[in-house]
Every structure is written in C-alpha cells, then in structure tokens.
C-alpha positions in Angstrom: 274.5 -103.1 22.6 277.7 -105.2 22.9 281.1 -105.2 21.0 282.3 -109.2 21.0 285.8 -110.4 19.1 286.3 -113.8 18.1 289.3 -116.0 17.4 290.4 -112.6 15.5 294.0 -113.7 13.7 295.8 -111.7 11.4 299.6 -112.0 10.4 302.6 -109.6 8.6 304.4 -111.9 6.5 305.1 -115.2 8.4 305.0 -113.4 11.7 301.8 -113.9 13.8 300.4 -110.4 15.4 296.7 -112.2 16.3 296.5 -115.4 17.6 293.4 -116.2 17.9 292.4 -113.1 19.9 289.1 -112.9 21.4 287.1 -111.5 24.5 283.4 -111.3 26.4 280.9 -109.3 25.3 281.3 -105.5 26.1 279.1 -103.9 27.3 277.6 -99.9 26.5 278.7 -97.0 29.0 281.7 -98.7 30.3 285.6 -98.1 29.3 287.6 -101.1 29.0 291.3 -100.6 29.1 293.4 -102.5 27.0 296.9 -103.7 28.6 299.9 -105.1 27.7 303.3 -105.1 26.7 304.8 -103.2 23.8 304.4 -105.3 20.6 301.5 -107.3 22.4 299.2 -106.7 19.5 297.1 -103.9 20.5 297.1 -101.7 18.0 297.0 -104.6 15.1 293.9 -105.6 17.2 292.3 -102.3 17.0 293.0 -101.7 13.5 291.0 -105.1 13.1 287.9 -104.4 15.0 288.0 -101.0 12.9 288.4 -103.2 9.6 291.7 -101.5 8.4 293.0 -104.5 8.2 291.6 -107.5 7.2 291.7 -109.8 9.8 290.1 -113.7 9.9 287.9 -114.1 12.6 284.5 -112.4 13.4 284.0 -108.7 15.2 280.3 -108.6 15.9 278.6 -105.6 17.3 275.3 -105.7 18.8 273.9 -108.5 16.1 275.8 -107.2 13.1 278.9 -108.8 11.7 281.2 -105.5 11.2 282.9 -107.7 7.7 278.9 -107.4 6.5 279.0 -103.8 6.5 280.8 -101.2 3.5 284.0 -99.8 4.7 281.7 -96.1 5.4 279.5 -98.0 7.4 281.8 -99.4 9.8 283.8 -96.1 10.5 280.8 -94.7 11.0 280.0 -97.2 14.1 283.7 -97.8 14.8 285.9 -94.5 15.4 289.7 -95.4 16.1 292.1 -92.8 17.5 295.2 -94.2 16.7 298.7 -93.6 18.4 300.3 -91.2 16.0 298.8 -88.2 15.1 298.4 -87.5 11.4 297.1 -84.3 9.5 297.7 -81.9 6.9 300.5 -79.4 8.9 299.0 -76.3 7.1 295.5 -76.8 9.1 294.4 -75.2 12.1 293.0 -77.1 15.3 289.8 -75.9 14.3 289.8 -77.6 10.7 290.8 -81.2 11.3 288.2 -81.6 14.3 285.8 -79.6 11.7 286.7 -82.5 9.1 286.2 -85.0 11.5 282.8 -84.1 12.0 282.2 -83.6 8.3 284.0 -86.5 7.1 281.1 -89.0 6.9 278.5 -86.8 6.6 279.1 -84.4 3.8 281.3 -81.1 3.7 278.3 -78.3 4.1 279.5 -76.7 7.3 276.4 -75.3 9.3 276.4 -73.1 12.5 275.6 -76.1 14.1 278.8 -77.8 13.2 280.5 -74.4 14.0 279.3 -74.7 17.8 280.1 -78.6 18.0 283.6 -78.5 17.2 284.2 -74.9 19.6 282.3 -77.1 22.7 284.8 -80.1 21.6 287.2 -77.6 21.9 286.2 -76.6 25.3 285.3 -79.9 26.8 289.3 -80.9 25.8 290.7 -77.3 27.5 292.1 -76.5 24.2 289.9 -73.8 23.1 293.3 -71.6 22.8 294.6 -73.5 20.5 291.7 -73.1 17.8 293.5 -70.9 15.2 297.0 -72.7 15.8 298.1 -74.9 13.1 299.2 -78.7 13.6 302.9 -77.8 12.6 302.9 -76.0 15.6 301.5 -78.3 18.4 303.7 -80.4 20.8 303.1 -84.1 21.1 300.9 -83.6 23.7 298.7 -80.6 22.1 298.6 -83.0 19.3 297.6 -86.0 21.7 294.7 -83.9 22.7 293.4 -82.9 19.4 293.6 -86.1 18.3 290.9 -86.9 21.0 288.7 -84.3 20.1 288.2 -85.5 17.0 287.5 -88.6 18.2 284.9 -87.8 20.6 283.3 -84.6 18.2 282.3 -87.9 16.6 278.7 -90.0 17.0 280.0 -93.6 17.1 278.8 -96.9 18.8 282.7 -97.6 19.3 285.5 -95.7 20.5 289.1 -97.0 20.0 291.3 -95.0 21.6 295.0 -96.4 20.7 297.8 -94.7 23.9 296.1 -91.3 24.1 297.9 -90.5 26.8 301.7 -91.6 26.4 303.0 -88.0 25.1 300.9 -86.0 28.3 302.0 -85.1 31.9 300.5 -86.8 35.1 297.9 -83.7 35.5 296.5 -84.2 31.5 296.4 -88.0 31.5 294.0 -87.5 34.8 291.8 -85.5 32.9 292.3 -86.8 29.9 290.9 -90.2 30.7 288.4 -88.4 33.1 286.9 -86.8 29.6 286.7 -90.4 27.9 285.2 -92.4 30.2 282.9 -89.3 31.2 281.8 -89.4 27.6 281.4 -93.1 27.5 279.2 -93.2 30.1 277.0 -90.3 28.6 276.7 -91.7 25.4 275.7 -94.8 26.6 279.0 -96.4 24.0 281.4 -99.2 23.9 284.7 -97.4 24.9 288.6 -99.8 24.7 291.3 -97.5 25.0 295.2 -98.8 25.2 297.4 -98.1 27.7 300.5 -99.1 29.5 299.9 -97.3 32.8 298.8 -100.3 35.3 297.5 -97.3 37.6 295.9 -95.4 35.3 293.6 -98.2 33.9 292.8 -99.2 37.9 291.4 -95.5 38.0 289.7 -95.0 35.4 288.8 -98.5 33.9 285.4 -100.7 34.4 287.1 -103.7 32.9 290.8 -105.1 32.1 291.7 -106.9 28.6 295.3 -108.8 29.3 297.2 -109.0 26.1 300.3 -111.0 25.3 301.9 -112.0 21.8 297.8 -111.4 20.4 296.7 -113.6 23.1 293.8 -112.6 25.7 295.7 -113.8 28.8 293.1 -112.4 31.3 289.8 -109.7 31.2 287.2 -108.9 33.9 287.1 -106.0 37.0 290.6 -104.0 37.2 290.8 -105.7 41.0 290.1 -109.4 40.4 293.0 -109.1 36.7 295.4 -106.9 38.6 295.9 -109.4 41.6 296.3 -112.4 38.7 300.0 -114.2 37.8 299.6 -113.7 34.8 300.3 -109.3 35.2 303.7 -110.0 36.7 304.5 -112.5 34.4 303.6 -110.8 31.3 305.1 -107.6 32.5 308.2 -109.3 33.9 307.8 -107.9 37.2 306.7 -108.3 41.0 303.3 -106.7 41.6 301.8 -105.4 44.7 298.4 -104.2 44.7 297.2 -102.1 47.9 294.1 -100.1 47.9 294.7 -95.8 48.1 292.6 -93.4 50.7 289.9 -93.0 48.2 289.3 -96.7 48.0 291.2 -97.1 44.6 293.5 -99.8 43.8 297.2 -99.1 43.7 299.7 -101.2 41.7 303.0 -101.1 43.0 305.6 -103.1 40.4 309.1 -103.8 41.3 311.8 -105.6 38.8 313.6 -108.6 39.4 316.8 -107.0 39.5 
C-alpha cells in the first residue's frame, strides 16, 4: 500500500495555498514528517488528501483515486488529527474517543468498544483523565486526546496536523514514540506536521520539505537535513552533527 499526491493545487480567493504540490509514493509502516515554515501549506495540504477541501489534482492511495470514493469512505481510510482541538465541552475524555470509534461505524456501544477506548486511554498515559470533561483539559491534555482518537481509529492513513506544539520536551518524546510505534504495527501510511527540525530527525523515516505549497525537498531525514534548501526556507544557518546514540542533531543559528 502507498499514499501518492499529485500536482495537488487549491486556492482561498486569489491567493494560492497549493502550487502544484506533490510527492513519491509512501510507503506502509513508516512516518513521514512533514516540515516547513508557518503558512507553508501544511495543513491546507492535509485537509486535501483528507478531501475536506476540494482540491484539483489527484490523491491516490494504493490504486484508488480518494475523489472516486463517498465522503464516508474516504474518512474511513484517511483519519486527520488536525491542529486545534474541537469537541463538545460538556463531554468527558471517555466520550469523544468513544465517538471516534463509533462514528463510522454505528452508535451501539459493545464491551468491546468499552475496552478499546480504556487501552487507548492507557497506551496515551491518560487513563486519569477518563471522567474529566474537555472544558477542563489544558492545551496539552487536549493535545493528547486528540491523538487518541486518532489512533482508537482503523485507518490506512493517519494525518497528524502539530500534535505536539502545545506539550513539554518529555511528552512530545513519547508522544511521537506512540505514533510511529503504531505506524509501524499497523503496517499504515503515517505524515504528521511539525516544526521541530530535531524531532522529525528522531522520530521520522522520511522528510517532506514544504514552502509557499511547494515540495522543495523529501527522502531520509539525513540526506534533506544537510540540503540548502532547509536553511533557506527556514532563514537560518544549519549545522547537522550526529548525537551519542547515532542520531542526527540539527543545530540552527540566525543571521543576526
């Protein structure tokens, strides 16, 4: 199974968001981390592959053109966590990753369901939090549920828009440990966004480059990092040196 985009463009008004965006093939059990700049496009661009917006261009996974399929359908191959949690402030943590699991198929809640959503619950170290309702959570609580009911979910795609920008350094680590732990398992197609240069060289099998919805670069964290194009997107001097566990380290410094 493989997720390709192709010549994706999509536009607000007169102002162009995709420009032509497109990648390789990629491939099942790895996570691909998404970089850029803020207002580089990528959450228009996973909005796209997810079909809530209707984008020209072609998003084909496996041998299936996604536009071919009903708007059910594609969630139910595509899940996209986006950047800002959203959900009924008089529900618990337990209900809105119970109606994530529910949501495509059917509301009859089974013990089964019941036992899914308490090992999601587990698996994100918020257990605790179960009877707590969403009016109550900090960014990053939120942040985490908002994971859990992505990954309570059986998908062939998992868009994972930031899911760390409102955490500290100890639960982005296992955070992105979790997704790419259950990308691997699943044997999915795993993109998540971030802005961290060091993060995605931990935890990422593959780099996307994105500037003004434009691939600039994409392939293995160490051949992208060491490119031009990082520092000049960015609008920085990098330095890349490799850490005691054999993991790169990107080192960025500004012009001033």
């Amino acid at each position: 199974m493989t997720l390709k985009v192709h010549d994706l463009r999509f536009s607000y008004g007169a102002r162009a968001i995709l420009r032509g965006t497109g990648f390789a093939p990629l491939k099942k059990g790895h996570l691909t981390a998404l970089i850029g700049p803020n207002a580089s496009g990528k959450s228009t661009l996973f909005r796209a592959i997810a079909g809530l917006l209707k984008a020209e261009g072609k998003v084909i996974l496996d041998r299936t053109d996604l536009a071919t399929l009903s708007p059910k359908a594609r969630l139910s191959r595509v899940c996209f966590m986006p950047q800002f949690f959203a959900a009924n402030a008089a529900l618990t943590v337990f209900d809105v990753v119970m109606m994530a699991r529910k949501n495509l198929t059917g509301w009859r809640v089974t013990s089964e369901d019941t036992e899914a959503v308490a090992h999601a619950l587990r698996d994100a170290r918020i257990g605790h939090l179960a009877e707590a309702y969403i009016s109550e959570l900090s960014g990053g609580q939120a942040q985490m549920v908002s994971v859990a009911q992505a990954l309570i979910r059986d998908s062939d795609v998992y868009l994972f828009d930031e899911p760390t920008s409102a955490l500290d350094l100890n639960h982005q680590l296992r955070m992105l440990g979790q997704i790419k732990d259950a990308i691997a398992a699943r044997k999915a197609i795993g993109v998540v966004a971030l802005h961290d240069l060091n993060l995605a060289a931990r935890f990422a099998d593959h780099l996307i480059l994105l500037r003004q919805g434009e691939v600039l670069a994409e392939g293995a964290p160490d051949e992208v990092l060491q490119l031009p194009e990082i520092a000049q997107t960015y609008g920085v001097d990098i330095h890349i040196t490799t850490g005691p566990r054999e993991d790169l380290v990107v080192h960025a410094y500004s012009h001033d």
